[in-house]
C-alpha positions, 0 to 999 in steps of 0.5 A: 843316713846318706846325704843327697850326692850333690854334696859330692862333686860328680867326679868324687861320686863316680869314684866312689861308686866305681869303688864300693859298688855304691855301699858308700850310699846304702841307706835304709831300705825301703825309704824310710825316714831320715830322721830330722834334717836327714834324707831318705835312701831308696835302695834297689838291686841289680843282678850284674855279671861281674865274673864269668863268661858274660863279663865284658857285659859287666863292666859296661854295665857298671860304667853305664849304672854309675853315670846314672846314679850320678845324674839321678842324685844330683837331681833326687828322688823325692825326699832322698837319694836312690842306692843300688846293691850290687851283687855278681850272677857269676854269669851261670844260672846258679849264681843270678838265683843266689845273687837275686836270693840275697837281694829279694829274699834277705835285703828286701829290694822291691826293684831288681835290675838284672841281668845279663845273659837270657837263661839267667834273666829266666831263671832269677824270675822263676826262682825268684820273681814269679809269685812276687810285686818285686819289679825285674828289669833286665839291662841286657837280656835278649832271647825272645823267650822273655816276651813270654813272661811278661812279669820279666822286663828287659830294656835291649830288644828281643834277639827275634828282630836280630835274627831278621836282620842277620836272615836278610843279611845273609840273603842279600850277600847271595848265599842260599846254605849256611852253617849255624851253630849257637849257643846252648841256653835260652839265648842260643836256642831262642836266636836259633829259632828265630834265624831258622824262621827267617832265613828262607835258604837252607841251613846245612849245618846245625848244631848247638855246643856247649858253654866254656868248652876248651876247644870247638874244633869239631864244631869248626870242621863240621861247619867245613864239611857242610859245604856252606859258605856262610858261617853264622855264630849265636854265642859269646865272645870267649867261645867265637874268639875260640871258635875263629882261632881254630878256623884260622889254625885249621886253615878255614879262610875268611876270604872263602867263608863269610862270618855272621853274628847275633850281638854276644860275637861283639868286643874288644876280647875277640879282636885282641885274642883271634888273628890279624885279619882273620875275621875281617869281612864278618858282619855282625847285628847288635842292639843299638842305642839312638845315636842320633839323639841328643841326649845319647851324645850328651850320655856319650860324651860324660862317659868318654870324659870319664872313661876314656872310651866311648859306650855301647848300647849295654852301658845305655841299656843299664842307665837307662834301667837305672833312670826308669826305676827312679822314675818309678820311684818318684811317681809310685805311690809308695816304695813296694813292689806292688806300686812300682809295678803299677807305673814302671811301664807307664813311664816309658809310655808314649802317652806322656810328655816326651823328656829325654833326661831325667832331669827334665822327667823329674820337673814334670812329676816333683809336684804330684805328678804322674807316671802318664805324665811322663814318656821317658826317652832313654839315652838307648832310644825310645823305650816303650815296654809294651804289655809283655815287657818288651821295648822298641828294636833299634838295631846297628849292624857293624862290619870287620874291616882292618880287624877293627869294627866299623858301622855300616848302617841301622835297621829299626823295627 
C-alpha cells in the first residue's frame, strides 16, 4: 500500500509522477483499508489526449495534474492519499471511448476527469457515463453542446461566451463580412453556431473542413474569393498552422486580411511552424484563469519553478479538476459514485466559506465537515458549476505582435 506523499519531497514527487503517470501511487481502488499502520489510496481517472491532434493539451494537463497531486498529498485525503490512472483518448472519439472503458468498466473509477476536445468529452459520457454514478469532469472541453448534459461537467467555459467575444471583436474592428470555416465536430459546429448567433454582419463564407487533412488550400482560396476581409478559424492548431501556411505561400497577406480565433487556434506549434510575421495582427479568445489572484500566482510561480515556463489556463483547468475531486472525496460520504455526485458541485458553490488552496478547504471540513461548508476558488477563477455542469466564464483575448502572443485585455461573463 502507498504511503502518504509527504515522505516524498516535492521535487521527488513530481518526478515520479511525470515519469510513471502517477503508477508510483496506485493503491486500492476504492479506498479500501491499509491494513495496520498503513493508509488508504483513492484512486481516480483521467482521460487525457497524450497523442493526436489535441496534444499540446495534453501536456499542459499533465504538468497542471502533477502540481495537483503534489499539493493535495502533502496535505491528504482523509485517511490516505489520492492517485490518478491515467489513460491516452488518441485525441479521436474511439480512443476517449476506450480510454474511459478500461478506467470505468475494468478498474472501477468512480471519478472520471476527461477530456480534452468536446466531441470526445460527449462521446465517453454517452458510451460510457450516461446511465451510471460515476462523476465526469472535463478539464478542457468547451463546446456549448455540453451545457446540454448536465451529467457531463466541464471546468473551462462554454466556447457560447467566446463566440461573443470574437462577434464584438470583429464589429468593433469595422468589418461587417467575414470568412469562417471551422472545424467539423462538436466543437467546431458548436462555436460556429454560437459566432453565427452573434455577430450581426454578414458571414460570406461558411464552411466546415475536416480533421488532419494534408492540405486546406481550397478552403484558403475559397476564404479569398468570398471578398471578406475578416477571417475567422474555429479549429486546432496543426490544421490553422496549415491553414496560414498556405494563405501565406497563396499569397493572401495579413496586412489586408485580419485573422481571428476561438482558444484551439492558440500555441507555441503555430508560432514555431507558420512564417515570421505571417499571422502578426491575428486576435484570438481563450479561456483565461484568474491571474489576478493570489492563489494563480502561487500556482503560476511553483509551475515555472518546475517547468521552465509559465501555465496556461488548461494546465489551471486540469489542477483544479484534480483539487475538486479530492475535495469530493474528503466531504462524500463514501468513495462511490453516487456520493460524490451529491457534493462534486457543492464544493464549488458560493454558499461555503471561500478558500483558495486546498489546504485551507481541507482545514475547514477534516472534522466532519461539509461540502456547503466550503467555496473552493480554484487557481482558474471562481468555479461555481451551476445545475448544467457549467462553470464561470472568464476570458483573456491576446494579439499577434513580432510573431509572439501578447495580452490585450479580459472579458468576464
Amino acid at each position: 500500500m502507498a504511503s502518504h506523499t509527504n515522505s516524498f519531497d516535492r521535487r521527488d514527487f513530481l518526478k515520479i509522477a511525470g515519469v510513471t503517470g502517477t503508477a508510483a501511487l496506485a493503491g486500492c481502488t476504492g479506498g479500501g483499508s491499509g491494513g495496520d499502520g498503513g493508509s488508504d489510496t483513492y484512486t481516480i481517472g483521467m482521460v487525457d489526449a497524450q497523442t493526436g491532434s489535441l496534444s499540446e493539451f495534453g501536456t499542459r494537463n499533465e504538468r497542471g495534474r502533477t502540481l495537483a497531486l503534489s499539493d493535495v498529498n502533502d496535505v491528504g485525503v482523509k485517511d490516505g492519499t489520492l492517485s490518478l490512472s491515467v489513460e491516452d483518448s488518441q485525441s479521436t472519439n474511439q480512443g476517449g471511448v476506450s480510454a474511459a472503458q478500461k478506467l470505468v468498466n475494468q478498474s472501477g473509477v468512480p471519478f472520471l476527469i476527461g477530456t480534452v476536445g468536446s466531441g470526445v468529452s460527449i462521446a465517453i459520457y454517452e458510451s460510457v457515463i450516461k446511465g451510471t454514478d460515476v462523476v465526469q469532469l472535463s478539464q478542457n472541453s468547451t463546446g456549448p453542446k455540453l451545457t446540454d448534459y448536465p451529467g457531463l461537467l466541464r471546468m473551462s467555459p462554454t466556447g457560447k461566451t467566446q463566440s461573443s467575444a470574437i462577434a464584438d471583436l470583429v464589429s468593433k474592428d469595422g468589418h461587417d463580412s467575414v470568412a469562417l470555416t471551422y472545424i467539423n465536430n462538436e466543437y467546431g459546429s458548436g462555436i460556429a453556431d454560437a459566432f453565427r448567433s452573434s455577430f450581426s454582419g454578414e458571414i460570406a463564407y461558411d464552411a466546415a473542413h475536416d480533421q488532419g487533412q494534408a492540405s486546406y488550400s481550397s478552403v484558403i482560396t475559397a476564404m479569398h474569393q468570398s471578398g471578406a476581409d475578416a477571417w475567422v478559424f474555429i479549429t486546432y492548431q496543426p490544421e490553422f498552422t496549415t491553414m496560414a501556411q498556405e494563405a501565406y505561400d497563396q499569397g493572401y497577406s495579413n496586412e489586408d486580411i485580419d485573422y481571428y480565433g476561438a482558444d484551439s487556434v492558440k500555441g507555441t506549434k503555430v508560432i514555431q511552424n507558420t512564417p515570421k510575421g505571417s499571422i502578426d495582427g491575428m486576435k484570438v479568445v481563450a479561456p483565461s484563469a484568474a491571474v489576478d489572484q493570489d492563489n494563480y500566482k502561487q500556482f503560476a510561480s511553483a509551475f515555472t519553478d518546475e517547468y521552465g515556463s509559465e501555465p496556461t489556463a488548461w494546465s489551471a483547468y486540469t489542477y483544479d479538476c484534480v483539487v475538486t475531486a479530492a475535495l469530493s472525496i474528503q466531504v462524500a460520504d463514501d468513495f462511490t459514485g453516487k456520493a460524490l455526485s451529491d457534493v462534486v458541485r457543492d464544493v464549488t458553490r458560493p454558499e461555503g466559506q471561500k478558500v483558495k488552496t486546498y489546504e485551507a478547504a481541507h482545514d475547514v471540513v477534516a472534522d466532519g465537515g461539509s461540502a456547503s461548508d466550503i467555496d473552493y476558488q480554484g487557481v482558474s477563477g471562481p468555479i461555481d458549476l451551476d445545475e448544467n455542469g457549467d462553470p464561470e466564464a472568464y476570458l483573456q483575448v491576446f494579439g499577434v505582435q513580432d510573431h509572439s502572443y501578447v495580452s490585450t485585455g479580459f472579458v468576464s461573463t
